[in-house]
C-alpha positions as CSV (number, residue, x, y, z in Angstrom):
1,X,77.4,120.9,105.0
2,X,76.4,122.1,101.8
3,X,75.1,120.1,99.2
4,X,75.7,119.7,95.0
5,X,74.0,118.7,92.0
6,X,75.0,115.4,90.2
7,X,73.4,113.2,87.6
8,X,73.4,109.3,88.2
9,X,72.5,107.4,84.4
10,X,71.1,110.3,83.7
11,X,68.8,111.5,86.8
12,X,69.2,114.6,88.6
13,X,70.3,114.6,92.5
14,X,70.8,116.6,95.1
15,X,74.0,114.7,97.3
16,X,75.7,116.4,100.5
17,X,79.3,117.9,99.1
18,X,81.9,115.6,99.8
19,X,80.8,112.5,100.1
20,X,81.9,109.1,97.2
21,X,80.3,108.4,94.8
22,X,79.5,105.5,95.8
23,X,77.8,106.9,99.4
24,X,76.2,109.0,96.7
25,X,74.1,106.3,94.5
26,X,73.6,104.4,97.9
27,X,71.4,107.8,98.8
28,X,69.9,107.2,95.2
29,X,69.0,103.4,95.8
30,X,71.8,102.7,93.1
31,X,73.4,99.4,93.4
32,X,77.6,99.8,92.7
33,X,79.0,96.4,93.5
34,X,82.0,96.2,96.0
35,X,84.4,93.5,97.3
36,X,86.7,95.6,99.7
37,X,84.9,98.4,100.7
38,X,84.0,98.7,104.3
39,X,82.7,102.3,105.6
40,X,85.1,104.1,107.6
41,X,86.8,101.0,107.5
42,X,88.3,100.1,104.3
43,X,87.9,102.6,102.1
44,X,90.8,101.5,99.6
45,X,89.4,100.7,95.8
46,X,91.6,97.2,95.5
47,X,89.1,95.6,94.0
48,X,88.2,97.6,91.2
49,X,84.6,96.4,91.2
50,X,82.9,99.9,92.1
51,X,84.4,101.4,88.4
52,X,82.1,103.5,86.7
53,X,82.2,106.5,84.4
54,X,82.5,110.2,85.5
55,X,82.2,112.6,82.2
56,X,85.5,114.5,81.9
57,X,87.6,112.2,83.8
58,X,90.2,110.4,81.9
59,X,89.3,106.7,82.8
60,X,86.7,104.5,85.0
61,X,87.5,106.1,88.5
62,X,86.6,103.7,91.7
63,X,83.2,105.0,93.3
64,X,84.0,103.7,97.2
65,X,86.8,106.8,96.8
66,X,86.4,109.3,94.2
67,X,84.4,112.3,95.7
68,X,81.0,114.3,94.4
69,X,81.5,117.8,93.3
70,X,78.7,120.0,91.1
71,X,77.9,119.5,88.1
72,X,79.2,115.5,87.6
73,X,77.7,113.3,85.7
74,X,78.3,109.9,86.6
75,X,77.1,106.7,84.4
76,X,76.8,103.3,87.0
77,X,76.1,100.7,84.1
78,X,77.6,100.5,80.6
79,X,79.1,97.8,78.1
80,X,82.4,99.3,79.3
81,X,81.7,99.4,82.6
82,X,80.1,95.7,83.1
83,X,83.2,94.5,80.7
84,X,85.9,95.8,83.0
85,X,83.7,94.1,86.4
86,X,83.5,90.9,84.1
87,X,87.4,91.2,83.6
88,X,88.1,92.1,87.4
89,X,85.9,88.9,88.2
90,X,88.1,86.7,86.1
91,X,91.7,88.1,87.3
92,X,90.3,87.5,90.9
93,X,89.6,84.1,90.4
94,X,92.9,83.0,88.1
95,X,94.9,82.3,91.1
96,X,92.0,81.4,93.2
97,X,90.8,78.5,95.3
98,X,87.9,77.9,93.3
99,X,86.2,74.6,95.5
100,X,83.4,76.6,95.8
101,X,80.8,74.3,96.4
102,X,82.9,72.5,99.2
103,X,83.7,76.0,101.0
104,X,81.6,76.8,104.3
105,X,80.9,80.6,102.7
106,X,78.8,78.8,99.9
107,X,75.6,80.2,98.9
108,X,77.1,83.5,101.3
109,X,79.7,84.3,99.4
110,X,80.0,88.0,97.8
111,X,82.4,86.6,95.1
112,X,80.0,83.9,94.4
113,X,77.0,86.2,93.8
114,X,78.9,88.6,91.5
115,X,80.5,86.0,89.6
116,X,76.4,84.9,89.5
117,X,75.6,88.9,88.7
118,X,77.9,88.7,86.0
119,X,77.6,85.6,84.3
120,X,81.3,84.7,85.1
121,X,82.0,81.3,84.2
122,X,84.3,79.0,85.0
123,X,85.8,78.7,81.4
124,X,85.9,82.4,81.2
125,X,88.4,82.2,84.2
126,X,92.0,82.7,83.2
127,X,94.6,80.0,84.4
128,X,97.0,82.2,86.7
129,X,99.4,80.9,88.7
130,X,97.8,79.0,91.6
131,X,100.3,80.0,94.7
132,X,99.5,77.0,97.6
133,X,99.4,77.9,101.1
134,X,99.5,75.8,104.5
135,X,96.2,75.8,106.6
136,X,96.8,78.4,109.7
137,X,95.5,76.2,112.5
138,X,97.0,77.3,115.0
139,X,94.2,79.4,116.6
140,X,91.2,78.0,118.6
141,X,88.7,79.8,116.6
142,X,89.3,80.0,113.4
143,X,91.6,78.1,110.2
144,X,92.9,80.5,108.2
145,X,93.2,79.3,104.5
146,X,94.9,82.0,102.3
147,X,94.1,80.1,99.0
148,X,90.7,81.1,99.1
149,X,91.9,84.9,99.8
150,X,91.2,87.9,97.0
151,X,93.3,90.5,98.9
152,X,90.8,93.0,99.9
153,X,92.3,93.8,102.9
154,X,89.2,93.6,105.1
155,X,90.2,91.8,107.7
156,X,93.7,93.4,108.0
157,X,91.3,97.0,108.3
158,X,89.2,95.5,111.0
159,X,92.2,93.7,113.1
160,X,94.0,97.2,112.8
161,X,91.2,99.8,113.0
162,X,88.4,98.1,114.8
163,X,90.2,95.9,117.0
164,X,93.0,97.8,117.3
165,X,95.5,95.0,117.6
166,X,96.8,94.8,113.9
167,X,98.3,91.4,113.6
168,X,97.7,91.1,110.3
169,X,99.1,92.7,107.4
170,X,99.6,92.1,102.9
171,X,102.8,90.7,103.3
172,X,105.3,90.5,100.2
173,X,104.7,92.8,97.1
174,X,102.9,92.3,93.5
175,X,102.3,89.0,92.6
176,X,103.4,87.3,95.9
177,X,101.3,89.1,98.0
178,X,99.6,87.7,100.8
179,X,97.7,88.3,104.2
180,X,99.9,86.4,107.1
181,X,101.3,87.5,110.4
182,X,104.8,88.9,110.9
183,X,107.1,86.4,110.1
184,X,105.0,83.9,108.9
185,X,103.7,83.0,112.5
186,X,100.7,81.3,113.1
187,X,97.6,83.3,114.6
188,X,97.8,81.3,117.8
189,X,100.8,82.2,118.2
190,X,100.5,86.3,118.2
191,X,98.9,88.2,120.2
192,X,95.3,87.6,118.1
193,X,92.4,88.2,120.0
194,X,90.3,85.8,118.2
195,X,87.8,88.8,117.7
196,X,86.3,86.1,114.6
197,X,85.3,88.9,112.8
């Protein structure tokens, strides 16, 4: 595979052609944060936190899929670029759970550390709608607790991809959305593997 010239903030690289940019300032030693991006795995941009700038393109483009090509010049860190994260942060967390400090993922929690990253605050959060769902207990290994949930499809990408078994899915559209089973069943009650992953 051939390679191309970029510029990251300004420094001169040589990247292989078609690779993201985000696989790009990885090689670099460039931090780009993500939420839903999982190599070869999830590869989707829903989270919007991997935005950066790309000279010539006509807005913020999402690193984890936009693709290299000669000549780009790509900026990983500006006011508008840490604004729009900061904003992204704050619309995650408007409709979310936000017991942080009760919840087992605390102190391992990649929301938590960018909200940290980022200065987000809790009376920077917007008051969304707070949509309540039951516990899913119905599985030996896990409870499922779809208030805490950001919709990065992670875990539907594994169960479908890795696992093969695809028993969850985003179910409902826009606002509504959630992650559940078809039909609303419980996970103990499909054909879940209990993979825990």
């Amino acid at each position: 595979m051939a390679n191309v010239n970029i510029k990251i903030n300004g420094v001169d690289y040589e990247v292989p052609a078609g690779i993201t940019v985000l696989e790009a300032a990885r090689l670099a030693n460039i931090h780009i944060p993500t939420l839903c991006y999982m190599k070869d795995i999830n590869e989707i941009g829903a989270c919007r936190m991997c935005v950066v700038e790309v000279k010539g393109a006509r807005g913020m483009v999402t690193a984890c899929v936009y693709p290299v090509n000669e000549g780009m010049e790509i900026t990983t860190t500006s006011p508008k670029i840490i604004k729009s994260r900061v904003k992204n942060l704050q619309l995650l967390l408007s409709n979310h759970n936000r017991e942080c400090l009760s919840c087992v993922r605390s102190g391992r929690c990649e929301l938590q550390d960018l909200c940290r990253r980022y200065d987000v605050k809790e009376d920077d959060i917007y008051d969304g709608e707070k949509p309540i769902y039951d516990l899913d207990t119905s599985a030996v290994h896990m409870v499922r607790d779809n208030n805490k949930c950001i919709l990065c499809r992670r875990c539907t990408a594994v169960c479908e991809k890795v696992q093969g078994i695809g028993v969850i899915g985003v179910n409902e559209r826009g606002f509504a959305s959630y992650i559940g089973s078809p039909f609303n069943m419980g996970l103990g009650e499909t054909s879940c593997v209990c993979c825990g992953q």
